[in-house]
N, C-alpha and C positions, 0 to 999 in steps of 0.2 A: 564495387564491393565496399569501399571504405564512406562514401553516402548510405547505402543502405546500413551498415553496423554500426552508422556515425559515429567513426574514428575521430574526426576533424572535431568531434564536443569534447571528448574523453582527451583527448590532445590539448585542448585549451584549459580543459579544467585540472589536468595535471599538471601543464603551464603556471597556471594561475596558483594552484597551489601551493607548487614550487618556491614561486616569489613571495608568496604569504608567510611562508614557513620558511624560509630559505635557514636561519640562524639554528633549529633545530637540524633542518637537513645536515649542514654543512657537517655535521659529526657523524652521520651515515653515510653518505655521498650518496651523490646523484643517481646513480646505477640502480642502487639496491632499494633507492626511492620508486623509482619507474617500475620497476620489478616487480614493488608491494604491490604499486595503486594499479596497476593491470590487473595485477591477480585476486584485487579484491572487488576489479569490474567482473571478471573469469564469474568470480564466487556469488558474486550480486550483495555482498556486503559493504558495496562504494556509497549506497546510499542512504547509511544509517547515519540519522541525527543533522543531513542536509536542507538545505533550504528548498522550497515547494519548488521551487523554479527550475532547480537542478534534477530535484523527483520524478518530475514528469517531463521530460526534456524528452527523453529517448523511449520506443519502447521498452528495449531492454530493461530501463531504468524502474518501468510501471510496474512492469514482470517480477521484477526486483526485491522490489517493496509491497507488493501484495504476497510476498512468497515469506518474506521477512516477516509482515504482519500475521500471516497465518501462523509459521510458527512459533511467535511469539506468545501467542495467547488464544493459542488452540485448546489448551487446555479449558480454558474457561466453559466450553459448550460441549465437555466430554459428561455423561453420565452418569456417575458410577465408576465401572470400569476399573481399570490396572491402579488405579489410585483411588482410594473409597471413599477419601475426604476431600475429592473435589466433586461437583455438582454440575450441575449445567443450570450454567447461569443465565438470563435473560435480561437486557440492558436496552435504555433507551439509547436516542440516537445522541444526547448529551455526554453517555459518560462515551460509547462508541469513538464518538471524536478524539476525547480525552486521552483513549487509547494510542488514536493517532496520532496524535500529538508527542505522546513517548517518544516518536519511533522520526517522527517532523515537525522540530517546534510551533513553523508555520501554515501546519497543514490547516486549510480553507474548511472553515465549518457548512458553508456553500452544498461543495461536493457530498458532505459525512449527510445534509439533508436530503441531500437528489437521493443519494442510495438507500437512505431510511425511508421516502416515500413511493422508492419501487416496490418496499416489501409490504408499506402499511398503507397503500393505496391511498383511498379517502377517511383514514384513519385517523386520528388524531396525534400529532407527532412527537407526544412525549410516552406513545406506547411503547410498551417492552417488546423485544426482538431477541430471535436466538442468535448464538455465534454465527450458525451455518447461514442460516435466510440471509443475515444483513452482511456477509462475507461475499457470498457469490454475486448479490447485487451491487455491492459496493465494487466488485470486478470489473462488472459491466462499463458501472458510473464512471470508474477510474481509468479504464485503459482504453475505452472507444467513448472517450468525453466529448472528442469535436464531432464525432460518427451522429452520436445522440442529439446534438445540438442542432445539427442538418435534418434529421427525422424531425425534432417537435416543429422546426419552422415546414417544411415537407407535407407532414400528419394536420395543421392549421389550417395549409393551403386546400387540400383536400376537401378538408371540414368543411370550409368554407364557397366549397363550388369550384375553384382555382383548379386549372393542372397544370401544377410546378414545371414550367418547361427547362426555366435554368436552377440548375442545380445551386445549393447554398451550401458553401463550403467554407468555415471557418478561415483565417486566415490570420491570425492571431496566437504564438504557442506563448507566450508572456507567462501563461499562469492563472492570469484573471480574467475567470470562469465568468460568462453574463449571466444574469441573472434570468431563468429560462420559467415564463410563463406556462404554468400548469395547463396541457391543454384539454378542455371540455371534454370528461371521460364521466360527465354525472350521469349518464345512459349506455351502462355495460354492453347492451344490444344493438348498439348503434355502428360507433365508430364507423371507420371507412373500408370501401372495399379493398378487402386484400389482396386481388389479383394485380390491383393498377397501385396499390399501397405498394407491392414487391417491383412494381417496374422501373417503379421515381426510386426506390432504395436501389435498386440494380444501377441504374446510372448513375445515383450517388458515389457508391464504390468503385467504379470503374473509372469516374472522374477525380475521387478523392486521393489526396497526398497524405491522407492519417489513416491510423489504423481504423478497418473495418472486418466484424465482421464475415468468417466466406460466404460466398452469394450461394452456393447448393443449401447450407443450410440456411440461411434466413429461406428460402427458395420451400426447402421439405417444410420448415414450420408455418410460413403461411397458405400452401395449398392443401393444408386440411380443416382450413376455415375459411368463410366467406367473406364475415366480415373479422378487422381488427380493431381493438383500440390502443392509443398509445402506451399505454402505461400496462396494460392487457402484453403488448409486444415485449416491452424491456422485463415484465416478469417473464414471457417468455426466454427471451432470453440469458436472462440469468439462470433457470431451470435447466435450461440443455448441455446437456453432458459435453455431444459431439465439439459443439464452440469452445465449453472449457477445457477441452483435449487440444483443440486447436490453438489455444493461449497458451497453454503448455505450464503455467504458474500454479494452478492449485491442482491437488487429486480430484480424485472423484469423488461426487458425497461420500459413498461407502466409508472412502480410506481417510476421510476431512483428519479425522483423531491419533491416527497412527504417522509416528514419525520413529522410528526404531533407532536412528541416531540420538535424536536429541531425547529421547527415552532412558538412553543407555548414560548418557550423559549426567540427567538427573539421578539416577540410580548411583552411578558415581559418587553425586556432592550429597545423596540420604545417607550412602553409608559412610562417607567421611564425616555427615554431622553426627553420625551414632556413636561413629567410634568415640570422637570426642566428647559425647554426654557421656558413657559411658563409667566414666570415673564419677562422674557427679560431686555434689556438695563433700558425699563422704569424704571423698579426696584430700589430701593434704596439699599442701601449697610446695611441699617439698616433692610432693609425687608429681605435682603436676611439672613443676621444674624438671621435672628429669623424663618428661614427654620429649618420645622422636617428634621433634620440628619436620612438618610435612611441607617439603619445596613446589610447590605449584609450580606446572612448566609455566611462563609467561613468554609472549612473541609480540617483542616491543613493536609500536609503528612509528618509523621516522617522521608521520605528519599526523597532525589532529585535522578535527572539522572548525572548519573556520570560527563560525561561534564559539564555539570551546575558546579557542586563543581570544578572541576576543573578550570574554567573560573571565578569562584567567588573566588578563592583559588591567583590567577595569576594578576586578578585586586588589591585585595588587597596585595599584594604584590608591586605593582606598585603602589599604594598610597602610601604606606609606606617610596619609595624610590623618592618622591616627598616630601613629609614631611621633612625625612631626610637632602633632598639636601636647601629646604627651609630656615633649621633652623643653616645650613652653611652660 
């Protein structure tokens, strides 16, 4: 059990945390530290503002941050809708990144590619993309990176007359993504057979120690075609419902827009910025002084993300040598 939920990661990295922060901790204790960082693995918010390597370390962790990323900026590809003055926005795969980046200083512009050319094929890659299209392939891209890495090398072999007897199974979770040769998909009607295409991936999965994947479905999707091609497959895949029920991390298209918590949420902070316009310029400075001060609940955390302190570590270091220089 504790391999599979890999305890042993989330254990080292509260460890390590631990020691990083230790002088903040020490005024919380140790207890109520362990406490938080579990419960903010529970929540899947451990992986906001961390570094790629800790991102994608765990399932859970993928799960995490494609769930985090949705609702972040979901709104962006809503229509219309419970909010009249948001749009659905269409965004290449540049600012996409950029998104990403919010949420992972060093998230891999690499990966933000893979998943912009599942959706614009042989597109040109500074075309526009909706929220929903480059969401659910960016899924794909994200959560079964090593799965796909084994199919283009797999899907080559194919191409090329080859049948893949030994499985290629990544061996590598570092972070750094190879660089994965687009394979020959210039003749839509071609690609390879998918009966023996489903075979080499059956024994992919059965062999592999990453996430794949279930074999019924990849199984229902290729035995209603004869032949496939690669990038034909991972739009498949991104398309299928059943697999993103299986990932368990986003809704289904239908409900991509509705999140009724964090609805209820903003609803909250529109009418607390009304109330406050509501006095307007008219207002006097004496009226505004005699406004109830509204107490925000706040829920301190005993530790930051490592960069945080280090960027807070680095600024103040650089005031200090402003000071210094001042007082010369």
């Amino acid at each position: 059990f504790a391999a599979q939920r890999h305890v042993l990661t989330y254990m080292e990295d509260a460890v390590s945390q631990l020691l990083e922060n230790r002088e903040d901790i020490s005024q919380y204790g140790i207890a109520r530290f362990f406490t938080e960082y579990f419960n903010s693995v529970r929540q899947g918010t451990h992986i906001l503002f961390r570094e790629f390597s800790f991102v994608q370390a765990t399932p859970h962790n993928r799960a995490s941050f494609l769930r985090t990323f949705w609702r972040c900026f979901r709104t962006m590809g809503k229509n219309g809708g419970k909010y009249s003055s948001i749009c659905c926005y269409l965004l290449t795969a540049q600012e996409y990144h950029c998104l990403l980046q919010l949420l992972c200083p060093d998230f891999p512009m690499e990966l933000t590619q893979k998943a912009a050319r599942i959706v614009l094929m042989d597109d040109a890659m500074d075309c526009l993309m909706s929220f929903s299209d480059f969401l659910f392939a960016f899924q794909i891209q994200f959560y079964y990176s090593e799965f796909l890495e084994s199919v283009a090398a797999i899907y080559q072999d194919l191409l090329a007359g080859k049948n893949p007897n030994t499985v290629i199974v990544p061996t590598s979770s570092s972070g750094q993504h190879r660089q994965r040769q687009p394979p020959n998909d210039c003749n839509p009607l071609e690609g390879v057979e998918a009966s023996l295409f489903y075979q080499c991936l059956e024994s992919l999965c059965d062999r592999s120690k990453y996430s794949c994947p279930p074999s019924p479905l990849v199984k229902e999707m290729l035995s209603s075609v004869q032949r496939m091609t690669f990038y034909g497959f991972l739009m498949a895949l991104a398309k299928d419902q059943g697999i993103n029920r299986a990932l368990g991390a986003l809704p289904d298209k239908g409900d991509l827009f509705l999140d009724p918590a964090m609805d209820q949420e903003i609803e909250k902070l529109v009418a607390q910025v009304s109330g406050l316009s509501v006095s307007g310029p008219a207002s006097s400075s004496a009226d505004t002084a005699n406004m109830p001060v509204r107490n925000s609940p706040r829920i301190n955390s005993p530790w930051k993300p490592l960069h945080h302190r280090r960027k807070m570590d680095a600024e103040s270091e650089g005031s200090n040598e402003e000071t210094d220089s001042s007082e010369n």
